[in-house]
C-alpha positions in Angstrom: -33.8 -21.8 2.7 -33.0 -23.1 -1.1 -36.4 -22.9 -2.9 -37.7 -26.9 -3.3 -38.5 -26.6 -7.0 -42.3 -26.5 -7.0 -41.9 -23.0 -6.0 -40.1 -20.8 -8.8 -38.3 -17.6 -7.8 -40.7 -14.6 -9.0 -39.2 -13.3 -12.3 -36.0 -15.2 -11.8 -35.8 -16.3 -15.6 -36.5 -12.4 -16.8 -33.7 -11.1 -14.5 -31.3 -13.7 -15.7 -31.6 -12.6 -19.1 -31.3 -9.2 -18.2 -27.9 -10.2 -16.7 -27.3 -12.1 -19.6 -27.5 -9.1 -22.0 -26.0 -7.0 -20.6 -23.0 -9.3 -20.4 -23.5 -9.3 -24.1 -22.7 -4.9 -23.8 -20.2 -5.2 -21.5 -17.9 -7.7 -24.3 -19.0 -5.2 -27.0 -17.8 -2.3 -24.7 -14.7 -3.7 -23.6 -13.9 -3.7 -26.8 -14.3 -0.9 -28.1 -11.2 1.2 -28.8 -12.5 4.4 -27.1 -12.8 2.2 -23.8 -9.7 1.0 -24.3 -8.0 4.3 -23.9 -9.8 4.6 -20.7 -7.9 2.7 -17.8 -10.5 3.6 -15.4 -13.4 2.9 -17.2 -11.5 -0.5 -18.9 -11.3 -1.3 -15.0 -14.6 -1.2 -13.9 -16.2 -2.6 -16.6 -13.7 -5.1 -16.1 -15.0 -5.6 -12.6 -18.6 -5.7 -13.9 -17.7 -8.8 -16.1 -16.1 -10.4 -13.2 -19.6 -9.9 -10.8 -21.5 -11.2 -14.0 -19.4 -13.8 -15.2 -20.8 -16.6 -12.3 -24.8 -15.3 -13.5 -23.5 -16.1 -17.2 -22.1 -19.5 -16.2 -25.4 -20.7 -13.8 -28.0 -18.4 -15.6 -27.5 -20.1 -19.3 -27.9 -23.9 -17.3 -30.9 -22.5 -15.4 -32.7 -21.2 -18.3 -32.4 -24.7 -20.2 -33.4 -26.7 -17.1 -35.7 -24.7 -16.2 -37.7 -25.2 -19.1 -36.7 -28.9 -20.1 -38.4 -29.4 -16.2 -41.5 -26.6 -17.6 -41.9 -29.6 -20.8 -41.7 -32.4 -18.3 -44.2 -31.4 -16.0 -46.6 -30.6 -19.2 -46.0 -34.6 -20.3 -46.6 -35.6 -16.5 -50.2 -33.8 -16.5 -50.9 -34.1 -20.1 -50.2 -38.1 -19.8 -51.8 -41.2 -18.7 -55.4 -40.4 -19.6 -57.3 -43.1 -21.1 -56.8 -46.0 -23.5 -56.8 -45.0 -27.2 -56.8 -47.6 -29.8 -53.9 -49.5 -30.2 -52.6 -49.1 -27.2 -52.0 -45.5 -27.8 -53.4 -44.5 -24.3 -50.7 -47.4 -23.2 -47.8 -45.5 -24.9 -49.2 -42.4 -23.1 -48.8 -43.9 -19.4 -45.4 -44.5 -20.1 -44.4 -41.1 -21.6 -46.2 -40.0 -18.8 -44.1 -42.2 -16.2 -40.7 -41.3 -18.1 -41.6 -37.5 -17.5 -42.0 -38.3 -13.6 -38.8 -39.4 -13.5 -37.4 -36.6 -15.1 -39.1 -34.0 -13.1 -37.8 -36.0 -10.0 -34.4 -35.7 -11.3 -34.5 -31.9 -12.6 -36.2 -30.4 -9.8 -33.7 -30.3 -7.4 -31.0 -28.9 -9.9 -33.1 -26.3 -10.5 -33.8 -25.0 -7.3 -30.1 -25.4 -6.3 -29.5 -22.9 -9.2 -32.6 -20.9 -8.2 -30.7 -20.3 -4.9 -27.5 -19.7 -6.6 -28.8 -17.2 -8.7 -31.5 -15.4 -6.5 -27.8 -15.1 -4.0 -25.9 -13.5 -7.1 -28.3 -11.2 -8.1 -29.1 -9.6 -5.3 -28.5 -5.8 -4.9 -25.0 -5.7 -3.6 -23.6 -3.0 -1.4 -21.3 -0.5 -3.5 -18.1 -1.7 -1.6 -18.5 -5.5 -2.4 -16.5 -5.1 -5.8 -13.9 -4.1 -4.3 -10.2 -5.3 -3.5 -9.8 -6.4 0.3 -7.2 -6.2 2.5 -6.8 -8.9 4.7 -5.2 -8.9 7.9 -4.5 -12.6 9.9 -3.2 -12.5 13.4 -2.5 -14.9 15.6 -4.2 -15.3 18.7 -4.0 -17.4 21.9 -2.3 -20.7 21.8 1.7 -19.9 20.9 3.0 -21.2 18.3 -0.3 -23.7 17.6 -2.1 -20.2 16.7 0.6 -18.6 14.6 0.2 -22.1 12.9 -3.3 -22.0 12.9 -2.9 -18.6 11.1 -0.8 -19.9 8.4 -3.5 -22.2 8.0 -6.1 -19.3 7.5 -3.7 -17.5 5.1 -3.3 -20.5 3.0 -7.7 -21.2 3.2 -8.4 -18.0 1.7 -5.2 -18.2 -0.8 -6.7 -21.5 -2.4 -10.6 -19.6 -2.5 -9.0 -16.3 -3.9 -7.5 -18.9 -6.5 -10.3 -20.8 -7.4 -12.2 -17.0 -7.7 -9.9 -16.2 -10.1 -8.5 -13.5 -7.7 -4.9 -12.5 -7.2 -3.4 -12.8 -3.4 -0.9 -9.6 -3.3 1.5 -9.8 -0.1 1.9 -7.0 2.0 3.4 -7.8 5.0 4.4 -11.1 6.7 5.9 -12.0 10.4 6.9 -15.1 11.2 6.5 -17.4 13.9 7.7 -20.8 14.7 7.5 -23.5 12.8 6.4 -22.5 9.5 3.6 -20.8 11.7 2.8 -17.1 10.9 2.3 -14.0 14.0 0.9 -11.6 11.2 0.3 -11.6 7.6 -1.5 -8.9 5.8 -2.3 -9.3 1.8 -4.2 -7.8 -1.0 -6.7 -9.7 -2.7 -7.4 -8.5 -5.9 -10.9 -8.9 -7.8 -14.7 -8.3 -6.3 -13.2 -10.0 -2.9 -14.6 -7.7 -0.5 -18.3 -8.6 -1.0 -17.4 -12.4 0.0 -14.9 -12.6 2.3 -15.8 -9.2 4.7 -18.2 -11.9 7.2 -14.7 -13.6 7.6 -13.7 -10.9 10.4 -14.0 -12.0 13.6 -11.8 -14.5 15.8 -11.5 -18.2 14.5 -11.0 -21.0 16.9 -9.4 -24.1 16.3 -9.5 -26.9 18.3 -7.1 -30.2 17.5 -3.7 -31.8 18.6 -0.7 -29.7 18.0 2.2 -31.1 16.3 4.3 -30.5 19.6 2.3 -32.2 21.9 3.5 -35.9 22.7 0.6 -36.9 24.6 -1.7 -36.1 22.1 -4.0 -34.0 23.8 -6.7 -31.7 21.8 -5.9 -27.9 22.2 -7.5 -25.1 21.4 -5.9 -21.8 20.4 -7.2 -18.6 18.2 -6.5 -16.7 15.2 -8.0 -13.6 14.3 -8.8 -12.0 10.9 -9.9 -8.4 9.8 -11.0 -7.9 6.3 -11.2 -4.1 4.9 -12.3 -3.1 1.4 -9.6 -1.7 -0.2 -9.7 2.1 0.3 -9.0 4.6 -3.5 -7.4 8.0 -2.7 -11.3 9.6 -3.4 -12.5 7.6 -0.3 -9.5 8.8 2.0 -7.2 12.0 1.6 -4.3 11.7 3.5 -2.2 14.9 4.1 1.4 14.8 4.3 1.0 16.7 7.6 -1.1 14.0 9.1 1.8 11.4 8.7 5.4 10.6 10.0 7.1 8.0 8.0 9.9 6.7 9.8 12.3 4.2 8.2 14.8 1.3 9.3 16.4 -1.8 8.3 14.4 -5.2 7.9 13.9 -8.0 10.1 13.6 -11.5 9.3 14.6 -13.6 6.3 15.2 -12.3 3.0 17.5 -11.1 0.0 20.9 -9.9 0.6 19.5 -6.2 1.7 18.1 -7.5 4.7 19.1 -5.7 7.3 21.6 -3.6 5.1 19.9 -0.8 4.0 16.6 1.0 5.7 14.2 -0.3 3.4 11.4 -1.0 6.0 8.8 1.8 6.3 6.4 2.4 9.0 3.8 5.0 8.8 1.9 7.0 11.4 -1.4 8.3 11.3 -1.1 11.4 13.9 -4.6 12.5 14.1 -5.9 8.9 14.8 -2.5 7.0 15.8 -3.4 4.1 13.4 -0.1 2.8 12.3 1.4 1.0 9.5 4.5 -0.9 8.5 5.8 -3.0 6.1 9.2 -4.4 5.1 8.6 -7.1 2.8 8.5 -5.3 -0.7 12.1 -5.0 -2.8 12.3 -1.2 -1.8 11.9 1.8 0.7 9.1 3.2 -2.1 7.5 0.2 -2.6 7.1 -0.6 1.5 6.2 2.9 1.6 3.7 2.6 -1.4 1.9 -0.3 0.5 1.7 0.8 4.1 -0.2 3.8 2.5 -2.7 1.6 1.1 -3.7 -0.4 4.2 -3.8 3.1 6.0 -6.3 4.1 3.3 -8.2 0.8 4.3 -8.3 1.1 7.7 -9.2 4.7 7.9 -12.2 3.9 5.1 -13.2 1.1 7.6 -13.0 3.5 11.1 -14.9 6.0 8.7 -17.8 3.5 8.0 -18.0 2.3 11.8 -18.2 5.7 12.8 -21.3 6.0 10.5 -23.2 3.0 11.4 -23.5 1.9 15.6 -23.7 -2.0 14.3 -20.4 -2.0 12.2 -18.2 0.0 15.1 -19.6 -3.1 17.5 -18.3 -5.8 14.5 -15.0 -3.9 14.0 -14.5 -3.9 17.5 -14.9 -7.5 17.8 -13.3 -8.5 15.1 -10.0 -6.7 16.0 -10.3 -8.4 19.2 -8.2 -9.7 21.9 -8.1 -13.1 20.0 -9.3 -14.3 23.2 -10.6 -18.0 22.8 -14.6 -17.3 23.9 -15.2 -14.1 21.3 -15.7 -16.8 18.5 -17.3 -16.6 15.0 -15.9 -19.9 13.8 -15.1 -23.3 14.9 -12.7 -25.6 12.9 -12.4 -28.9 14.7 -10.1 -31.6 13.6 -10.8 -34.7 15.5 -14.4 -34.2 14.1 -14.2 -32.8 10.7 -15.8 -30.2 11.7 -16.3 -26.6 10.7 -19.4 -24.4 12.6 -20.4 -21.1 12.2 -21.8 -19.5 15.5 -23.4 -17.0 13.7 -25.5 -18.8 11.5 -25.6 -22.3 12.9 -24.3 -23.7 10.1 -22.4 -26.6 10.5 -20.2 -28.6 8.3 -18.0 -32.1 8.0 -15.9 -31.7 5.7 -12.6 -29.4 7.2 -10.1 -30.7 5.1 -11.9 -29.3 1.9 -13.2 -26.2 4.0 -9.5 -25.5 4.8 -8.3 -25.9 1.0 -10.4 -22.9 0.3 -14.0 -24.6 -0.5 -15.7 -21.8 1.1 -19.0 -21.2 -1.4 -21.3 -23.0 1.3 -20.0 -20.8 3.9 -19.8 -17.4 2.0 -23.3 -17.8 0.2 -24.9 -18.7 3.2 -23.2 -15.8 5.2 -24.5 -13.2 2.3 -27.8 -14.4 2.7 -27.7 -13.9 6.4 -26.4 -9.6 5.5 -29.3 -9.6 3.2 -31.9 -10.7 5.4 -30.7 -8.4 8.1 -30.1 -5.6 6.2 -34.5 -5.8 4.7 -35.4 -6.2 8.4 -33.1 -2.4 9.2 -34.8 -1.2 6.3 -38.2 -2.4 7.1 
């Protein structure tokens, strides 16, 4: 629950401006010419920025609020006592009443920002900076699902956006009517932290454009999100794999289905398998089926590891059967609920243009929470 403004975070303020300067190093380092020399280290203090960058924006506002509401409440009690000669103890009530207002009006602000902050600077786990890979498949419901799907691909397009993120395609099979059977894509930037609780099968429930009576349907889509696997995490050996080749399917440039620029890769010790046919050449396919093998054998190397993740990657990979649900989106309604957490929202057409904060902030705090009670 948001704290309600009469009870402050403990040490909130001191942690913000620790965040705060080291912000300050990490525009001095980047700077530096030795760093600059350093891809590797350019990029990750590049990625630090990035994770700090939302503290700097909320923690600056907080700081000022926080103690413009610290003066106000000072008036409120200081105020109102007594009536000094001429009319001093009069001009006192009124200061007094003036700071009651403004404590009514900054209290809420600040504990908003409380929240936001006590949510962005809590210890993360090492894999949230990272790059995800996200996969979007449509489930049950024909081509109403592979539309549903498109819909999905274009939700978390608009959030990546609005993160600053860039959305790299992979791989992308069409369906009907603008609709999508499968689309996999890169999303560049700290993406994994936020959108990893978006695995799972989404429902959708509304009328389809094909349907003349206008009955309400419901069909499925289902979406896996990996964190984006570096060749340290997974070494693959060239006698693990068979790479076969062939010529692309499906619309494209004038070497469609000329030349075999399509790759698909095997995994032979697990039988995971990859393809892609929707970059400009065999390397390039080649070059990016390799990189969502590396994620999905990082992610069947962490479920292994931990009982509770192998039961989520299970699910989430599903059947895209209609009752395994995590999420909701219903049209008629406005409607958008999470099944996990209860949470509940009208306002779908924003949810669905990639205004997912409310969602992702209040799915993090629900990892958190579990993840002190395994501890404790």
């Amino acid at each position: 629950m948001p704290s309600t403004g009469t009870r402050p975070q403990p040490d909130l303020a001191g942690r913000v401006r620790a965040a705060l300067r080291r912000a300050e190093e990490l525009a001095a380092e980047r700077a530096s010419p030795l760093v600059a020399r350093d891809p590797a280290k350019l990029k990750a203090l590049g990625k630090e920025h990035a994770r700090l960058a939302p503290v700097v924006r909320a923690g600056g506002r907080y700081l000022k609020l926080a103690a413009d509401l610290a003066e106000a409440r000072e008036l409120v009690s200081g105020g109102g006592g007594g009536g000094g000669a001429g009319g001093a103890g009069g001009a006192d009530a009124e200061l007094a009443a003036l700071a009651r207002q403004e404590v009514a009006a900054l209290e809420p602000q600040v504990a908003a920002l409380e929240a936001e902050l006590a949510d962005l600077l809590t210890p993360r786990d090492p894999l949230d900076d990272r790059d995800a890979i996200v996969e979007i498949r449509a489930g049950t419901g024909g081509d109403e699902a592979a539309l549903f799907a498109a819909d999905l691909l274009r939700m978390y397009t608009r959030f990546a956006e609005s993160r600053g993120w860039q959305v790299e395609p992979i791989s992308l099979s069409a369906g009907n009517l603008g609709g999508i059977r499968e689309a996999i894509v890169a999303v560049r930037g700290d993406a994994y932290g936020a959108l990893r609780s978006e695995s799972g099968v989404h429902r959708v429930q509304r009328v389809p454009v094909t349907e003349a009576a206008g009955r309400i349907h419901t069909s499925a889509a289902t979406v896996a999100v990996l964190p984006e696997a570096e060749e340290i995490d997974v070494k693959l050996e060239e006698k693990d794999l068979r790479i076969d080749v062939f010529r692309s399917g499906g619309p494209g440039g004038q070497s469609v289905n000329t030349t075999d620029s399509a790759v698909r890769v095997t995994h032979l010790p697990t039988g995971i398998e990859v393809k892609c046919q929707d970059q400009k050449s065999q390397l390039q396919n080649k070059i990016k089926a390799l990189e969502v093998l590396r994620s999905r054998l990082l992610d069947r190397m962490l479920a292994e590891q931990e009982t509770a993740r192998a039961r989520e990657r299970r699910a989430m990979v599903g059947t895209g059967d209609r009752s395994a649900k995590i999420r909701t989106y219903n049209f008629p309604q406005s409607r958008v609920t999470d099944h996990r957490i209860g949470l509940t929202l009208h306002n779908l057409p924003k949810v669905l243009d990639g205004e997912l904060d409310e969602i992702v902030r209040a799915l993090r705090m629900r990892r958190q929470e579990e993840r002190i009670e395994s501890e404790g």
